[in-house]
ZAMARGU-4260 file (C-alpha; in steps of 0.2 Angstrom, whole numbers, plus 5000, padded with zeros to 4 digits):
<rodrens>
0) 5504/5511/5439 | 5496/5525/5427 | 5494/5519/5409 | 5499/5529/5398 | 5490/5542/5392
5) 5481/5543/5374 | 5480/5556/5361 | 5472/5572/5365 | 5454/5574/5367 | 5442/5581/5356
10) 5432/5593/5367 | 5431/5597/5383 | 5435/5584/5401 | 5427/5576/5414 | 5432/5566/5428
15) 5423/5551/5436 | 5430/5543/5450 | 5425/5526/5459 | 5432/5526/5475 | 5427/5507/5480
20) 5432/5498/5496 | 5448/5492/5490 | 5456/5508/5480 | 5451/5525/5471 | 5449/5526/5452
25) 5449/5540/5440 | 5444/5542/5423 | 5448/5558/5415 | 5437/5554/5400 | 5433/5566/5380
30) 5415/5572/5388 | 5406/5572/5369 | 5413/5554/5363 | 5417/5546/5381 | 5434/5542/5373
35) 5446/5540/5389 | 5460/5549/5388 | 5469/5543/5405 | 5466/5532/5420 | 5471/5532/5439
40) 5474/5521/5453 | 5479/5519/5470 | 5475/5509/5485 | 5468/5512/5502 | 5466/5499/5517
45) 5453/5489/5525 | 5455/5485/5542 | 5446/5476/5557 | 5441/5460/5564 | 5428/5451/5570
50) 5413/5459/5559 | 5420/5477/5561 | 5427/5484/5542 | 5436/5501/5544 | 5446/5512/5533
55) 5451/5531/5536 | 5441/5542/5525 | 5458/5553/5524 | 5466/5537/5514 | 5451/5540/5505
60) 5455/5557/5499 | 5474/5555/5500 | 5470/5540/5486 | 5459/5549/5475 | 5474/5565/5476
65) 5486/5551/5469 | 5474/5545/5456 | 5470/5559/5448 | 5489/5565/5448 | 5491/5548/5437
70) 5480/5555/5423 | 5495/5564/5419 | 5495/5585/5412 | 5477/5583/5403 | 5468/5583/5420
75) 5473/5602/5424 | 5461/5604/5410 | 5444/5595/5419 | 5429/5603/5416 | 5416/5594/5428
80) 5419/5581/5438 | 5409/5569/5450 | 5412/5556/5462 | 5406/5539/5466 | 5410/5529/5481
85) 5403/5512/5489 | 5388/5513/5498 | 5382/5514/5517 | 5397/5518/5523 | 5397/5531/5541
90) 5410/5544/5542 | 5407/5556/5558 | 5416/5571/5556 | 5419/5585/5570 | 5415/5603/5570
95) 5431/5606/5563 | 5427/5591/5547 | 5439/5578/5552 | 5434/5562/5555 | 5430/5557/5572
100) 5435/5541/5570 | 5437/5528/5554 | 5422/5526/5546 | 5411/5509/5545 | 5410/5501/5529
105) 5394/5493/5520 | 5403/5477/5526 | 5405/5481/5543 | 5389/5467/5550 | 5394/5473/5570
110) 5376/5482/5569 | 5366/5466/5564 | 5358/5467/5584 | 5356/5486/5579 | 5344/5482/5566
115) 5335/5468/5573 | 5331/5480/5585 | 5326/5494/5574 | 5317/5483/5562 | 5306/5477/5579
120) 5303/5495/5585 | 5299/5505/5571 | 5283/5493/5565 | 5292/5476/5558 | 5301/5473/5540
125) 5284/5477/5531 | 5283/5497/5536 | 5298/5498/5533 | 5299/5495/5517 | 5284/5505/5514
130) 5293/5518/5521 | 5311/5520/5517 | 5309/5505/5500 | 5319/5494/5511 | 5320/5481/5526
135) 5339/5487/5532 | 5351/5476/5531 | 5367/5478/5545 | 5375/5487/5527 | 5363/5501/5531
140) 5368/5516/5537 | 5358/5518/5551 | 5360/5503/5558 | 5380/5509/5561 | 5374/5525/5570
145) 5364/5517/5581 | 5378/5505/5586 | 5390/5520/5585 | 5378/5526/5598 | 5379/5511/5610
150) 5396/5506/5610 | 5403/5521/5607 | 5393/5536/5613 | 5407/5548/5616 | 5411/5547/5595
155) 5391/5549/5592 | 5393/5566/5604 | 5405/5572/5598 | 5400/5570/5579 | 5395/5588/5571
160) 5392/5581/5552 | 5387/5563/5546 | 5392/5560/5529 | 5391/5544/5517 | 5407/5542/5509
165) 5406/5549/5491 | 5397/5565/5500 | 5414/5564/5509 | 5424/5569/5497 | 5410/5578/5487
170) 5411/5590/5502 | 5433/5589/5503 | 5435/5595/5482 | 5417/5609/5487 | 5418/5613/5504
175) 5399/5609/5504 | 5390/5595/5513 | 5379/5588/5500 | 5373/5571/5492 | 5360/5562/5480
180) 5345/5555/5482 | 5350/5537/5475 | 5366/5536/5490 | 5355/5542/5503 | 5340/5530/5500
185) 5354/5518/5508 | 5355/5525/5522 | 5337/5521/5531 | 5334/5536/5536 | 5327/5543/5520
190) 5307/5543/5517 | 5306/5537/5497 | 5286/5539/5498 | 5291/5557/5503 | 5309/5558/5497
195) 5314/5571/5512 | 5323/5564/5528 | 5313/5553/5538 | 5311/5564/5556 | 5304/5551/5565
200) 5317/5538/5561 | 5330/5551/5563 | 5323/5557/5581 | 5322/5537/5585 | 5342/5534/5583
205) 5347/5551/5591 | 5352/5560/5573 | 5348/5579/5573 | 5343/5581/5554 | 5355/5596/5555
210) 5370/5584/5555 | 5367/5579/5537 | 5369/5582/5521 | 5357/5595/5510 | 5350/5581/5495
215) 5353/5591/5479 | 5343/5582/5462 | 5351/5576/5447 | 5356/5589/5435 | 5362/5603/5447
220) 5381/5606/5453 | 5385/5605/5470 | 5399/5619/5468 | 5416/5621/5460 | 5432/5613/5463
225) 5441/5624/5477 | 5461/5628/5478 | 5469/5615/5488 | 5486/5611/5491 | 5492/5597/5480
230) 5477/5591/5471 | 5478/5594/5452 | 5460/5598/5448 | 5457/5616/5441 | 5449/5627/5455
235) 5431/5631/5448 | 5427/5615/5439 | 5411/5610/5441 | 5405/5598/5452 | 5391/5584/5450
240) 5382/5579/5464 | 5389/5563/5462 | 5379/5546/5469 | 5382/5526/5474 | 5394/5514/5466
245) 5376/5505/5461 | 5369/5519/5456 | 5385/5526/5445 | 5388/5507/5438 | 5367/5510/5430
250) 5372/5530/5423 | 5388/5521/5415 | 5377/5507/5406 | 5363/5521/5402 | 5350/5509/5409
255) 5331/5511/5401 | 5318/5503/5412 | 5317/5483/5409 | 5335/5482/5406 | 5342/5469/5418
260) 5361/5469/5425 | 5367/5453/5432 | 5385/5459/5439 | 5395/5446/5442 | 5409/5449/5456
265) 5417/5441/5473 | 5396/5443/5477 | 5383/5443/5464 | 5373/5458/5462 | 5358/5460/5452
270) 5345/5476/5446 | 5336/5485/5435 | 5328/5504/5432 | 5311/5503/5437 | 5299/5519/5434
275) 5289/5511/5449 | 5293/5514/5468 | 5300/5496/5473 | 5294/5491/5495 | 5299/5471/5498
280) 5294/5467/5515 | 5304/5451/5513 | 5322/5463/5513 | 5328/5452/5497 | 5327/5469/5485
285) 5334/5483/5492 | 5321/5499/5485 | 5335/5511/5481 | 5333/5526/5470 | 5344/5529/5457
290) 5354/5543/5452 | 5338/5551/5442 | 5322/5552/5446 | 5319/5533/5446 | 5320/5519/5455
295) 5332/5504/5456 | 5326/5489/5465 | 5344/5479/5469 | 5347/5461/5476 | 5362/5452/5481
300) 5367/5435/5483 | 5385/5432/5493 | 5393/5416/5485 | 5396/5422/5465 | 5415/5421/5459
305) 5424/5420/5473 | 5413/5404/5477 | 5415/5396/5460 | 5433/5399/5461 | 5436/5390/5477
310) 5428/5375/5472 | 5440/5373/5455 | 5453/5376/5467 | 5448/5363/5479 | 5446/5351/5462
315) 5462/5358/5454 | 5452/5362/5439 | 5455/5379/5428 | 5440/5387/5432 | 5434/5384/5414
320) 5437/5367/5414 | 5418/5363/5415 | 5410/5347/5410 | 5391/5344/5409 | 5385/5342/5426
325) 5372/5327/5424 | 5362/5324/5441 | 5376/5332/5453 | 5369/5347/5463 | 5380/5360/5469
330) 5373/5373/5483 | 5389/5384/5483 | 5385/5394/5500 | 5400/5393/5506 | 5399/5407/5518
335) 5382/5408/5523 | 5370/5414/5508 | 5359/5430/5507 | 5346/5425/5492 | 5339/5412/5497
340) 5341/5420/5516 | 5352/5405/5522 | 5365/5416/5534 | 5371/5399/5541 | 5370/5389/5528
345) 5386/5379/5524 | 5391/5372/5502 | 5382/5355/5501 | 5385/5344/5489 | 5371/5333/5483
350) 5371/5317/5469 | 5388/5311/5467 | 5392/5297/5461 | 5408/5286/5457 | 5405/5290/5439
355) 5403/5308/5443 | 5419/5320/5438 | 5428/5335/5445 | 5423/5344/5430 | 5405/5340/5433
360) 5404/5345/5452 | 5413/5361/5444 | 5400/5365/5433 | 5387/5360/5445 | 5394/5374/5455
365) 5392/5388/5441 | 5374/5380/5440 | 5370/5383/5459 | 5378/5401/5459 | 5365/5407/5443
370) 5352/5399/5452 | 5352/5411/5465 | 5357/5424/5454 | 5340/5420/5441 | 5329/5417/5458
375) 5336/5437/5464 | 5333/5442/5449 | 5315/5436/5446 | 5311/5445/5464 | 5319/5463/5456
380) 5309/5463/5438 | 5293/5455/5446 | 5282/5445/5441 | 5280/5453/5422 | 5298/5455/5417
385) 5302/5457/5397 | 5308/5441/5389 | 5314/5448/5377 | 5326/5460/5384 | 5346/5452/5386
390) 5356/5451/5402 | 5369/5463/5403 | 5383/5453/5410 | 5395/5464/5420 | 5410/5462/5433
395) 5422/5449/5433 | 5414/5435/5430 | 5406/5442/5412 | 5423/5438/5404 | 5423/5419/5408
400) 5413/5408/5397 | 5409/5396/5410 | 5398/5409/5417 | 5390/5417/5401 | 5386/5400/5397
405) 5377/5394/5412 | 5367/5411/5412 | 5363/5408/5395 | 5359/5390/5397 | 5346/5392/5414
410) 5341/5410/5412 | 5333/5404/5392 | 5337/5423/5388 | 5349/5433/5378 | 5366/5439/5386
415) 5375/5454/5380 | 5393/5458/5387 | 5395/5477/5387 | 5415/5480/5381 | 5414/5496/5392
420) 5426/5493/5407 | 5425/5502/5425 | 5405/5507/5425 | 5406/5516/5441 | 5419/5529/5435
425) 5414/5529/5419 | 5395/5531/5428 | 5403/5545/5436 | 5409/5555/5421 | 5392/5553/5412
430) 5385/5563/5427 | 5397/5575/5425 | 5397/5578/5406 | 5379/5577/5409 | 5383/5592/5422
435) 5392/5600/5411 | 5383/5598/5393 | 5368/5600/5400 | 5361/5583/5394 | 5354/5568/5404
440) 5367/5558/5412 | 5359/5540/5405 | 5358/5548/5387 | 5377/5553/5387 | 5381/5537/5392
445) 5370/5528/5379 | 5378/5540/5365 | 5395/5536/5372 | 5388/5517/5366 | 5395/5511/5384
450) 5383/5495/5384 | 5388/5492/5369 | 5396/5473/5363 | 5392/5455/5359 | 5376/5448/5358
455) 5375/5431/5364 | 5357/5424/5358 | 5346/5414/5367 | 5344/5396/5371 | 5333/5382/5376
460) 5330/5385/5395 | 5338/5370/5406 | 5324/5368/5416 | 5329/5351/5422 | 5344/5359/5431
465) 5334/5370/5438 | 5319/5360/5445 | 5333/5348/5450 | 5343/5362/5460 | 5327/5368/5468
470) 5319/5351/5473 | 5339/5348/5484 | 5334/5366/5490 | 5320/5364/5497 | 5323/5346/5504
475) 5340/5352/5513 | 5331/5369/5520 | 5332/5363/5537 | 5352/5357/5537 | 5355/5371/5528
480) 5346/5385/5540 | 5357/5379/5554 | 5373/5376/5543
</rodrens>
């Protein structure tokens, strides 16, 4: 359902809109102030089973329609506009642009053979990170195509344009196939020492370069908004280039070098803007670029809220009923982990005793979910990271004081928690008021004071915890490799 909308804007409009796995979100959003003067949402589907993850990129399109209808009258006023969209995902489109099939999402782990096999061929984990900033994950693009190409060669033949899913409908409001450098440098088959197409790579999975998308650099439009039936956008509104959810999430902070984001979700996810090329031959940061002309080293780890969650449930606690966790260890991996690389690993439960309680083992778990959190973390900012600089707390999570706490208490570091709401639209709109004003994206966003909100200040650093939780780590590596 629409909220209702606020009072006119000021000056002129920009659209950003997140479309995510689960549903489309638009923001129609006061380009000098950032003021939002209406939001939209509607839903589209998942499907799939084992491993596959599938959605129609016509739900996609159809979703972002009813969104932006749900802004109300104001958005037949938008100036610029820009979309956003998850990561990774392959859509295969014909010679006439319709999909050949539904496209794979970043979730879709059916290509994990795939990229064992690439990984092997193409030099090992180490040359690929030199080359492309990352050792692919099944998420990656590339990976898909090559097991489209296997297991389902007469989609791969008949497949006249491969598109990522914000260029997908980038491409549906321009009726230009374009995207960004921060989306493509998921895809693995973009060189970032060279930041062209990787021709080799490309050659070695059967992709003619033809087939994709022309990268355009931050700063330009794409095209303008074209007359179609039933969408409400003015024809001729600008159009931004548009980027990753990631990448969007860091516009919409207005990130500076050094400034790390813990974003706290069903998964934890954690980066920084780096003015350095990022290449981790271990595959824990992923090297991506961002929406600019930096970089934005990213690690993820599986079990984050979701995982936390479960565990009160299973203790019929309040997620918040929390207690001092004494000697009890919690390793939370509930399915599998990703940092540390446990893909197997099973929750284990460490140091209970008869006097320990439910609301111990609860905080216990808060504590092992950070530590993975801190540990990817320390991999993205490296080895000299600014101590002085707070976490920005975003997502889900960020609202609960059971994990600003815990963050506060083993990190030893600041915490600010940004008021700003829906940082990949709002991301979105900075690029295109950016577009539009003809201002850096990251600077709009800083003047629209988006980061902005409470200061949580340090404390002493729990280092007991922390040596405790490692110490069960590193004893249970072996149980824990094998589930």
């Amino acid at each position: 359902m629409a909220a209702a909308p606020l009072p006119a804007p000021d000056g002129p409009l920009v659209v950003g809109v997140d479309s995510s796995t689960q549903g489309t979100k638009v923001l129609l959003v006061d380009a000098p102030t950032g003021r939002v003067v209406a939001r939209g949402l509607a839903p589209h589907t998942v499907h799939g089973r084992d491993g596959g993850r599938e959605s129609e990129p016509e739900e996609w399109w159809q979703a972002l329609v009813e969104a932006l209808h749900r802004c109300g009258p104001w958005v037949r006023q938008t100036a610029a506009v820009s979309v956003a969209a998850q990561q990774h995902g392959l859509v295969t489109l014909d010679a006439r642009g319709r999909p050949v099939r539904p496209a794979l999402l970043w979730n879709d782990v059916r290509s994990a053979p795939q990229r064992d096999r690439l990984v092997r061929e193409l030099g090992g984990a180490r040359a690929w990170a030199e080359r492309v900033g990352s050792v692919p994950a099944p998420a990656f693009t590339v990976t898909k195509w090559a097991w489209l190409r296997e297991r389902e060669p007469h989609a791969a033949r008949d497949t006249a344009a491969v598109r990522l899913p914000h260029d997908y409908l980038t491409e549906r409001l321009t009726g230009r196939g374009t995207t960004d450098r921060g989306d493509v440098s998921g895809t693995g088959w973009w060189n970032a020492g060279t930041e062209s197409y990787d021709e080799e790579i490309l050659r070695h999975v059967g992709l003619p370069t033809e087939l994709l998308p022309h990268v355009v650099r931050h700063g330009e439009a794409v095209g303008t908004v074209r007359g179609l039936p039933g969408q409400p956008l003015p024809e001729g509104a600008l159009v931004a280039v548009g980027t990753g959810d990631n990448m969007a999430a860091a516009l919409g902070l207005g990130l500076r070098p050094g400034s790390p984001v813990l974003s706290l979700g069903t998964s934890g996810t954690v980066y920084a803007v780096s003015a350095d090329r990022p290449a981790d031959a271990t595959g824990v940061v992923a090297g991506f670029a961002d929406a600019r002309d930096a970089w934005l080293p990213l690690a993820c780890t599986l079990n984050c809220t979701l995982a936390v969650d479960r565990v009160a449930a299973l203790l019929g606690r309040d997620r918040e009923a929390v207690e001092p966790a004494g000697p009890v260890v919690v390793l939370p991996y509930l399915d599998g982990e990703r940092t540390p690389d446990l893909p197997f690993a099973s929750g284990l439960l460490h140091g209970l005793r008869s006097t320990t309680t439910a609301g111990q083992v609860l905080q216990a778990a808060y504590d092992g979910a950070v530590f993975s959190l801190l540990t990817a973390l320390g991999r993205v900012c490296g080895p000299d990271p600014d101590p002085d600089a707070p976490l920005l707390l975003i997502g889900g999570g960020a609202q609960g004081a059971g994990w600003r706490e815990t963050v506060r208490r083993l990190s030893g570091r600041a915490v600010r928690v940004p008021r700003a709401r829906d940082l990949v639209a709002l991301g979105a709109a900075a690029q295109a008021a950016g577009l539009l004003l003809g201002e850096d994206p990251a600077a709009v966003a800083r003047r629209w004071g988006t980061a902005d909100g409470p200061l949580h200040e340090p404390v002493a650093r729990d280092d007991g915890t922390l040596e405790r939780i490692a110490a069960v780590l590193s004893g249970a590596d072996g149980l824990l490799r094998h589930g």
